[in-house]
C-alpha positions as CSV (number, residue, x, y, z in Angstrom):
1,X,-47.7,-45.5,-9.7
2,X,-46.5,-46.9,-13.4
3,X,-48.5,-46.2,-16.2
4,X,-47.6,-48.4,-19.2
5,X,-48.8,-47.2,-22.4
6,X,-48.8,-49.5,-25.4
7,X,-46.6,-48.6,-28.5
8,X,-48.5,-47.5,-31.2
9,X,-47.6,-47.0,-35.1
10,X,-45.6,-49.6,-36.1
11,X,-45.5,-53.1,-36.2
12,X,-43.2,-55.7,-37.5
13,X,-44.1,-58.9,-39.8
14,X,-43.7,-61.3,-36.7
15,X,-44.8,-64.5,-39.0
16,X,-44.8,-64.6,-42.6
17,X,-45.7,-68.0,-44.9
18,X,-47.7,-71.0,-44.9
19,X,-47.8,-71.2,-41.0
20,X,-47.7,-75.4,-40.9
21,X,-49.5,-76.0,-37.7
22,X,-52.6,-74.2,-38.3
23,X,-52.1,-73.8,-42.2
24,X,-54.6,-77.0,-42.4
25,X,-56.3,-77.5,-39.2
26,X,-59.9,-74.9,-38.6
27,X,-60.4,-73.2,-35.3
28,X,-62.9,-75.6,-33.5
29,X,-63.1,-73.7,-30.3
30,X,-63.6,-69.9,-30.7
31,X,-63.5,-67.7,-27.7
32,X,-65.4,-64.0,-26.7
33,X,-63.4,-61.0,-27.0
34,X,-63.8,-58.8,-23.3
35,X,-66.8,-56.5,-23.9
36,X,-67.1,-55.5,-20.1
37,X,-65.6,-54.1,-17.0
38,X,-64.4,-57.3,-14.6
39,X,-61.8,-58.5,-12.1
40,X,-59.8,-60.9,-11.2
41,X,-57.1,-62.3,-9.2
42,X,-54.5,-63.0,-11.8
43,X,-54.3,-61.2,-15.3
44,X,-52.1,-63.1,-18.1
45,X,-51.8,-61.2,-21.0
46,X,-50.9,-63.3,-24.2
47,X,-52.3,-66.6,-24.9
48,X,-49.7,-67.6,-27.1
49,X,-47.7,-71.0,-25.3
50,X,-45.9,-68.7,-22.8
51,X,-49.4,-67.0,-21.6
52,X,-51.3,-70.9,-21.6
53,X,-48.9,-72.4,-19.5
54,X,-48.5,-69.4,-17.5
55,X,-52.4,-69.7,-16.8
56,X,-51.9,-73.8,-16.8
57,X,-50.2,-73.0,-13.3
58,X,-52.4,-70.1,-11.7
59,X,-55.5,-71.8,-12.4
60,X,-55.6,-74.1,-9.7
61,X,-58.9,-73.5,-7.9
62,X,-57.2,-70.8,-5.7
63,X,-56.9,-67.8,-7.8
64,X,-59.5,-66.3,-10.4
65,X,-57.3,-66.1,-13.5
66,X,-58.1,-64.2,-16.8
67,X,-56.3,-64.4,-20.1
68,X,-56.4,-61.9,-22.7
69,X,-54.8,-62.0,-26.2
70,X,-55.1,-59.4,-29.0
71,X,-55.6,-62.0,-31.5
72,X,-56.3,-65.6,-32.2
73,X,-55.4,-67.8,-29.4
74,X,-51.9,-69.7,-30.8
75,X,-51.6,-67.5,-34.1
76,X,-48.6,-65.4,-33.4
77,X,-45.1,-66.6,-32.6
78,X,-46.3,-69.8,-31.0
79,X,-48.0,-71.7,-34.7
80,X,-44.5,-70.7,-36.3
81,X,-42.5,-72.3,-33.2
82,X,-40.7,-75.4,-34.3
83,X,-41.3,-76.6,-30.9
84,X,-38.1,-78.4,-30.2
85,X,-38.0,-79.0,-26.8
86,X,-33.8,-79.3,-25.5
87,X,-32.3,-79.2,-22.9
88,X,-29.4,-77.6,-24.6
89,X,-29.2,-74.0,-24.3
90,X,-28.5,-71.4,-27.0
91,X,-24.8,-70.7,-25.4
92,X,-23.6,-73.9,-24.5
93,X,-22.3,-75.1,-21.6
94,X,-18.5,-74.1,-22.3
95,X,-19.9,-70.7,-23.1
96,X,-22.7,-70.0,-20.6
97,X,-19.5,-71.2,-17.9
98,X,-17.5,-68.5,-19.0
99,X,-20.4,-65.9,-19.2
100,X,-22.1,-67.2,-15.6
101,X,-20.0,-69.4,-14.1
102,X,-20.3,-73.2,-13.8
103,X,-22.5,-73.8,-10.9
104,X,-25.2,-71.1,-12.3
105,X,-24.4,-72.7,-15.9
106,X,-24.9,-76.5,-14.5
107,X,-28.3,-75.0,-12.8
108,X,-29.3,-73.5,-16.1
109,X,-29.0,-76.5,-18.1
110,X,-30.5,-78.7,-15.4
111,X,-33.3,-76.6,-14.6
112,X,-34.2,-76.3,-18.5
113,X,-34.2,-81.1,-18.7
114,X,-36.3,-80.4,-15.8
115,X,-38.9,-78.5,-17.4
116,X,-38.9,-81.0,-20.5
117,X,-40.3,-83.5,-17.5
118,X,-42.6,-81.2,-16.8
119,X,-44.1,-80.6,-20.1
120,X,-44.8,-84.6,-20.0
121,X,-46.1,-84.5,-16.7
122,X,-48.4,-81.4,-18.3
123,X,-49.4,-83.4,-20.9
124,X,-50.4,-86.1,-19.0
125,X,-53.1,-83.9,-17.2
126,X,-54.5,-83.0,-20.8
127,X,-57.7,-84.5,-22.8
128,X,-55.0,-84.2,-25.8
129,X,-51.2,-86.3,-26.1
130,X,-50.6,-82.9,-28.6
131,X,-48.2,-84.9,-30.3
132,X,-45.2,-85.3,-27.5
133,X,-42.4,-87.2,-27.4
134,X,-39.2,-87.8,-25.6
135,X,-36.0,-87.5,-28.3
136,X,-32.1,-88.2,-28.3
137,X,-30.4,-84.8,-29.4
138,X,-27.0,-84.8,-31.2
139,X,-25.2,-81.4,-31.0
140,X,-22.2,-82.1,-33.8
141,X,-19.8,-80.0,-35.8
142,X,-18.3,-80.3,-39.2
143,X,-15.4,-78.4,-38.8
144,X,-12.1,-79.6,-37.1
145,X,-11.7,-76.3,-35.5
146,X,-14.4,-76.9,-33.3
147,X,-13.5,-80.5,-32.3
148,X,-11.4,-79.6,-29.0
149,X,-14.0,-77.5,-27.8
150,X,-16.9,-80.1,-28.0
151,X,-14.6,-82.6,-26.3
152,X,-14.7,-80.2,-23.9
153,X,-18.2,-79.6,-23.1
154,X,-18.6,-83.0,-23.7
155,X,-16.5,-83.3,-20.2
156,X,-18.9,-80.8,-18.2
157,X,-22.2,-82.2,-19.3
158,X,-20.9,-85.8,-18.6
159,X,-19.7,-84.1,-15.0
160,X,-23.1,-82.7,-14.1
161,X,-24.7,-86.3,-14.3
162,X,-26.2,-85.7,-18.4
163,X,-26.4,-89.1,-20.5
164,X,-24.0,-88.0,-22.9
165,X,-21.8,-89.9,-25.4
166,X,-18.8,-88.6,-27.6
167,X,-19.5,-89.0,-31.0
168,X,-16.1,-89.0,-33.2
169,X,-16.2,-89.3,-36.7
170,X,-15.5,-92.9,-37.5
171,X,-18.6,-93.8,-34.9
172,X,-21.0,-90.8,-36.9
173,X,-20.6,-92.6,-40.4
174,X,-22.1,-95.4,-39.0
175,X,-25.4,-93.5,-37.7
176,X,-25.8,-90.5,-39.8
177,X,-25.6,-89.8,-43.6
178,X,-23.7,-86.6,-43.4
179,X,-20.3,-85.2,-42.6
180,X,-19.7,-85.1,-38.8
181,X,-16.1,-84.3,-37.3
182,X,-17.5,-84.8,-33.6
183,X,-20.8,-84.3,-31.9
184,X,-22.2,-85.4,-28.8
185,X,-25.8,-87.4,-28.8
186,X,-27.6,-86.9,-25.6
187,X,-30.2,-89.4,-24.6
188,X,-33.9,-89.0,-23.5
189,X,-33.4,-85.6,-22.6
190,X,-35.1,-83.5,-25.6
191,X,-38.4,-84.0,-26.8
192,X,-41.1,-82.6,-29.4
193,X,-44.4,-81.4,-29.4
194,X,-47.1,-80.3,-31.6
195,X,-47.6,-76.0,-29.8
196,X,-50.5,-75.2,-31.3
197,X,-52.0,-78.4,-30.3
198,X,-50.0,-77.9,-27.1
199,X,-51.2,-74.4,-26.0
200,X,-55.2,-75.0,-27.1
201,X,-55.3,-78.4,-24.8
202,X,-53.7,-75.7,-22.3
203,X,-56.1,-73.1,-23.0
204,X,-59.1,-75.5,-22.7
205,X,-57.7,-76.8,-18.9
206,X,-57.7,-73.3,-17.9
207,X,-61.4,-73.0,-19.1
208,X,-62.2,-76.4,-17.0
209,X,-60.8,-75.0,-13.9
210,X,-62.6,-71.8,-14.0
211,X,-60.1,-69.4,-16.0
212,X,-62.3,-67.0,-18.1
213,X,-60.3,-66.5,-21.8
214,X,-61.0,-63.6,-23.5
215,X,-59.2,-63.8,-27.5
216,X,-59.8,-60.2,-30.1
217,X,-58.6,-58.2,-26.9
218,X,-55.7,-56.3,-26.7
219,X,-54.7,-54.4,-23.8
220,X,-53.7,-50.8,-24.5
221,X,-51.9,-49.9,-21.5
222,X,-52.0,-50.6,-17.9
223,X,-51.2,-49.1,-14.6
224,X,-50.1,-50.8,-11.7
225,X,-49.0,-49.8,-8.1
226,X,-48.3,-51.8,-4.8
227,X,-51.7,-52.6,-4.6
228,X,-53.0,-54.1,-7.6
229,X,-53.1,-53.2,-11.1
230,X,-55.7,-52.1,-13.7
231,X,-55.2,-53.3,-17.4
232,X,-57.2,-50.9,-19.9
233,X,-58.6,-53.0,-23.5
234,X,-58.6,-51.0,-26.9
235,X,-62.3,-50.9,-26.8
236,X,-62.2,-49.6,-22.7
237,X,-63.0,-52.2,-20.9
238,X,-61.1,-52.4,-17.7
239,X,-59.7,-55.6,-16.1
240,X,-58.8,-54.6,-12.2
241,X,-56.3,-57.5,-10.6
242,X,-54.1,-58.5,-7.9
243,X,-51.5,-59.5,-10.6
244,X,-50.4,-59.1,-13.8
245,X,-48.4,-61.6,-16.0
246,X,-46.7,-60.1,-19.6
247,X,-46.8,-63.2,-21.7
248,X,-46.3,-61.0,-25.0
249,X,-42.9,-62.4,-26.1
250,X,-40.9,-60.1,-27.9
251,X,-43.5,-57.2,-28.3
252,X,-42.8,-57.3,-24.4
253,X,-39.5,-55.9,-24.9
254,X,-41.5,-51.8,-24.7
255,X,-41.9,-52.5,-21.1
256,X,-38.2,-53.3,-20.6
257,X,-35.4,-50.4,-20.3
258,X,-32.4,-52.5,-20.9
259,X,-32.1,-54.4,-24.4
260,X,-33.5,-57.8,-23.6
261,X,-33.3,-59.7,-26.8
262,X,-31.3,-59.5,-30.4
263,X,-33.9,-59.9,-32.9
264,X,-33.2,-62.1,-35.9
265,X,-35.5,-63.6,-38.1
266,X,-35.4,-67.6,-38.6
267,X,-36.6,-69.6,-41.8
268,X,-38.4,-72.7,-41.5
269,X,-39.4,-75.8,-43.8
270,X,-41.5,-78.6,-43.6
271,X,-41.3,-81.7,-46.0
272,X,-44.5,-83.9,-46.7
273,X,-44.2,-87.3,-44.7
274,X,-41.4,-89.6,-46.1
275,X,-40.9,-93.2,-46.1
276,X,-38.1,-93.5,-44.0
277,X,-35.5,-91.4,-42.0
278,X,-32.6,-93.3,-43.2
279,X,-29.4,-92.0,-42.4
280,X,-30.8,-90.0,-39.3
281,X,-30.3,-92.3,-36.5
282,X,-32.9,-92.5,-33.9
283,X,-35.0,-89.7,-35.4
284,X,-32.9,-87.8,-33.2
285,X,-32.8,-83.5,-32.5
286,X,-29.8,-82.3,-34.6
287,X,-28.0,-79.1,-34.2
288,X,-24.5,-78.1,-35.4
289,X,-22.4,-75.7,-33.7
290,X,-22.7,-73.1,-36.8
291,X,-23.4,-69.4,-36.2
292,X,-26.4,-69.2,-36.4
293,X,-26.5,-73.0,-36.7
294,X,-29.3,-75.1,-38.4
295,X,-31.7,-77.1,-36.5
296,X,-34.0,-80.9,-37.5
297,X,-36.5,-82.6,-36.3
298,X,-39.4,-84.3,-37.3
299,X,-42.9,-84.7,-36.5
300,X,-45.7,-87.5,-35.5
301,X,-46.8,-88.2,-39.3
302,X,-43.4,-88.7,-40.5
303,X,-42.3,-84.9,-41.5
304,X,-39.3,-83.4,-41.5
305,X,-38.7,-79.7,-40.2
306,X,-35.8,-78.3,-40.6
307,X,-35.0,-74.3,-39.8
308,X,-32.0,-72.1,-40.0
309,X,-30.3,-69.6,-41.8
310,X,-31.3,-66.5,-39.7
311,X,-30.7,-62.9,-41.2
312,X,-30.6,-59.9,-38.6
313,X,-33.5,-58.1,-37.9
314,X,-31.9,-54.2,-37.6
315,X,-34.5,-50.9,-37.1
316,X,-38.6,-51.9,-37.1
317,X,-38.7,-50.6,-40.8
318,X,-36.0,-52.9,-41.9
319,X,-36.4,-55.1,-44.9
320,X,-35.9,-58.4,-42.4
321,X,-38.5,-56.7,-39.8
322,X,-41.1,-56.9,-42.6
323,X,-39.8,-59.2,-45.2
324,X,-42.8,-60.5,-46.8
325,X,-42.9,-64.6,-47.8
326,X,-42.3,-64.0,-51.5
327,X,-39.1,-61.8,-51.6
328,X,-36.3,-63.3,-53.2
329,X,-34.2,-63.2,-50.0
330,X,-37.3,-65.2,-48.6
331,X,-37.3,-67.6,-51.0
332,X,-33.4,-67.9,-51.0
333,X,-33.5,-68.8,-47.4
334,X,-36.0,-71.7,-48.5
335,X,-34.1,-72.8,-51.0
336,X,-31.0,-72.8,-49.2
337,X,-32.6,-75.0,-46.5
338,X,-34.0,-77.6,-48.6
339,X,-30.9,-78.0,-50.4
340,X,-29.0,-78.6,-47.0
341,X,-31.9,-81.0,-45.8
342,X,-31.3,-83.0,-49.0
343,X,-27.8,-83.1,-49.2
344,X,-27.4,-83.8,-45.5
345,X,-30.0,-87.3,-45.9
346,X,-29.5,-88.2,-49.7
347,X,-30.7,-91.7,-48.7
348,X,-34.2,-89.9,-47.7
349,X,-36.1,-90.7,-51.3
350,X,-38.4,-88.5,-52.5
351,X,-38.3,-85.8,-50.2
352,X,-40.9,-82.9,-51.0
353,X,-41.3,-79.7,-49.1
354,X,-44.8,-78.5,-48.6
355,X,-44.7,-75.7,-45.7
356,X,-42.5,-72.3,-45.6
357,X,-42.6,-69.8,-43.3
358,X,-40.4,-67.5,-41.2
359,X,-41.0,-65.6,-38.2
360,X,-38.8,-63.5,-35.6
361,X,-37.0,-64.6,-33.2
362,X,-34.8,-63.3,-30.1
363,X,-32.2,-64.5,-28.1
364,X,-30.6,-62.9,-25.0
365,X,-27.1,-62.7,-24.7
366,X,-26.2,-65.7,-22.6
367,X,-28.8,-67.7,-24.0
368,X,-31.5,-67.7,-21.0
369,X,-34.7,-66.0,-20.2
370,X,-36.2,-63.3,-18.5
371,X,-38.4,-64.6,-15.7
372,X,-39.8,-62.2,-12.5
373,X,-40.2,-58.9,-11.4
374,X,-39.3,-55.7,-13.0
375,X,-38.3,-52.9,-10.6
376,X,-40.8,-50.5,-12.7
377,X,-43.6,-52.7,-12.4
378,X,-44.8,-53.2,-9.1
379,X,-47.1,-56.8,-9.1
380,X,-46.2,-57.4,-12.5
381,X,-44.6,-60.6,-13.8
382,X,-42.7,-61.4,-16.3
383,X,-42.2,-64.5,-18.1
384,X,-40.4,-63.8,-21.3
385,X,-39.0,-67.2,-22.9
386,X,-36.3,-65.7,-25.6
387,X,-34.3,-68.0,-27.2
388,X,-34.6,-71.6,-29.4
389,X,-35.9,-73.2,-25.7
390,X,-38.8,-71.0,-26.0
391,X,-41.4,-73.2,-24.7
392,X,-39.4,-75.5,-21.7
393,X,-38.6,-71.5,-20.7
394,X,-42.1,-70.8,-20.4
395,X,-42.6,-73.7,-18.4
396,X,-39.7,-73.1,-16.3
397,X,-40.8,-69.5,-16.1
398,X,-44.8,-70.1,-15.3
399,X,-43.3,-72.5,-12.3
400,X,-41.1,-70.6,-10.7
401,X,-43.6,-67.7,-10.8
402,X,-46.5,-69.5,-9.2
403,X,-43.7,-70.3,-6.3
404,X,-43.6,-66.4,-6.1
405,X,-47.1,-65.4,-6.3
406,X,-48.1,-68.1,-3.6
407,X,-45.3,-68.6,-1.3
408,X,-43.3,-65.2,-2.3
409,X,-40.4,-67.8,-3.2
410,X,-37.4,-66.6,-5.5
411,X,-35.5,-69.8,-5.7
412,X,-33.4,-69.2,-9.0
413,X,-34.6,-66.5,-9.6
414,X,-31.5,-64.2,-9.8
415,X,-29.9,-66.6,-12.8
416,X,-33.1,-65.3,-15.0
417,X,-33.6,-61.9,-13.6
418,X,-33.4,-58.0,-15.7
419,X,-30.3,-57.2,-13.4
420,X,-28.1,-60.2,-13.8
């Protein structure tokens, strides 16, 4: 028998600023927080994006699923997400080849386009359109260094059937406004999405097919054995289940022995709508090959986000762990962004930024996820979507473990597992 017990004591500043995708927009569906004992089939604790689609899948009329989250539903990591959804990974192709080979890199990368397809086919099925979109992506460089290695991975996305075309420079001048030295512009296979919109149309399915959502609930700790599990809330209510599902993001990593993710925190700014997008051809996803690189997209009303410069997060009672939004470093990081933006798309007039905020972030070290079983946890799931693909991970993650909890299928499952 495993008894979890919950961390207590300290907790870091996970989301600091003006958080843009609820800064303006009331809460027009409240939920009850658990004030009773109950069961269930399936327990999914978190209701950020991770936890929603996690219970998107389980709630099909077969299983009694309950979600729990200790705070508002959406209001953590998930209302700070950017929400680009690529099919580009973290370490690229090049690198994840070298780190995992190429068959389990091709599979990584071709699983992740998958769950884009997904997300559409998700939203399709939702009384909301939560602002999605298919978009181009153009992963580029600036530096001449890099040039013979982005021809390279150029060569294996093109080999594993990706819509991929080499960008040099003379061919950039004539689609983008900044200094590129070679990039490659994928089509069709990133999109966008609005996650707070994303996650609450989620949330609300859930509720239609008989989920029971519980939000002001935290689970304290939990024990589990090979015949169920009971989850314990801070006010002692019990929640007695087949299954459990940790949807907690990186406040999951207390469970985990290993280290799972490096923690870093990422700054974010959002323009007010502009007039045009000239100089960014097809409103496309860029990201440059920097370390750590810096990342643009835009949104339905004619925003621009743009998010970068990432500091390291260090011990819990760092300055970065709890870096407030009005520190200078804070502010630096702002600034620092909105002079890139501006520099990088001159021919944008007018550009005004009305939204700041930062938040932590983690990313495993080759780039993918944690998804499945823990060898601690007996009927515990894990879906734990670290890294800039956050939400397609989730997906990908809440998909494959439906396969396991129904049909006790581990296809893939070793290329995201603890041990790999």
């Amino acid at each position: 028998m495993n008894v979890i017990l919950r961390v207590g004591g300290y907790f870091m500043k996970y989301v600091t600023g003006d958080k843009f995708w609820t800064y303006t927009k009331s809460i027009d569906e409240k939920f009850e927080y658990l004030s009773e004992n109950i069961e269930c089939d399936v327990l999914i604790i978190g209701a950020g994006v991770t936890g929603a689609l996690s219970a998107y899948y389980l709630a099909d009329g077969n299983s009694k699923v309950v979600v729990v989250d200790k705070n508002l539903i959406g209001y953590k990591s998930t209302c700070i997400s950017t929400a680009i959804l690529q099919y580009e990974i973290d370490t690229d192709f090049v690198g994840l080849k070298g780190m995992r080979g190429e068959e389990n890199a091709a599979k990584a990368f071709k699983l992740t386009e998958q769950s884009l397809h997904d997300i559409n086919q998700i939203v399709n099925d939702l009384e909301d359109d939560c602002h999605f979109n298919y978009r181009d992506c153009f992963y580029y460089t600036n530096k001449n260094g890099d040039i013979k290695r982005l021809k390279k991975e150029f060569e294996l996305r093109k080999k594993y059937g990706f819509d991929v075309e080499y960008i040099d420079e003379d061919t950039a001048r004539k689609l983008f406004s900044f200094p590129v030295k070679a990039g490659i512009y994928t089509k069709g296979s990133s999109g966008e999405i609005n996650p707070y919109k994303f996650t609450k149309a989620l949330i609300n399915k859930v509720k239609e097919r008989g989920g029971a959502i519980y939000e002001n609930t935290e689970i304290v700790n939990f024990v589990s054995d090979d015949k169920g599990a009971i989850a314990y809330t801070k006010n002692g209510f019990s929640i007695k289940c087949n299954k459990i599902i940790v949807a907690m993001g990186y406040e999951s990593r207390e469970f985990i022995k290993k280290r799972t993710a490096i923690l870093s925190r990422t700054f974010t700014i959002v323009s007010q709508p502009v007039l045009s997008f000239n100089g960014w051809y097809n409103r496309c996803i860029i990201r440059n090959t920097a370390k750590p690189y810096t990342y643009f997209r835009s949104t339905q009303d004619n925003r621009i986000i743009i998010g970068g410069e990432d500091v390291d997060i260090g011990g819990e009672r760092s300055r970065a762990s709890n870096l407030t939004h009005d520190h200078l470093l804070s502010k630096d990081k702002y600034n620092k962004l909105e002079t890139i933006l501006k520099s990088m798309f001159p021919d944008i007039t007018n550009i005004k930024i009305q939204y700041k905020f930062s938040g932590i972030f983690g990313e495993t070290s080759d780039g993918l996820p944690y998804i499945g079983e823990y060898e601690d946890y007996p009927n515990c799931y894990f879906n734990l979507g670290y890294g800039s693909n956050g939400i397609l991970y989730s997906a990908l993650g809440a998909k494959m473990i439906k396969k396991l909890y129904y049909d006790n299928d581990r296809t893939d499952m070793g290329l995201f597992s603890f041990d790999r």
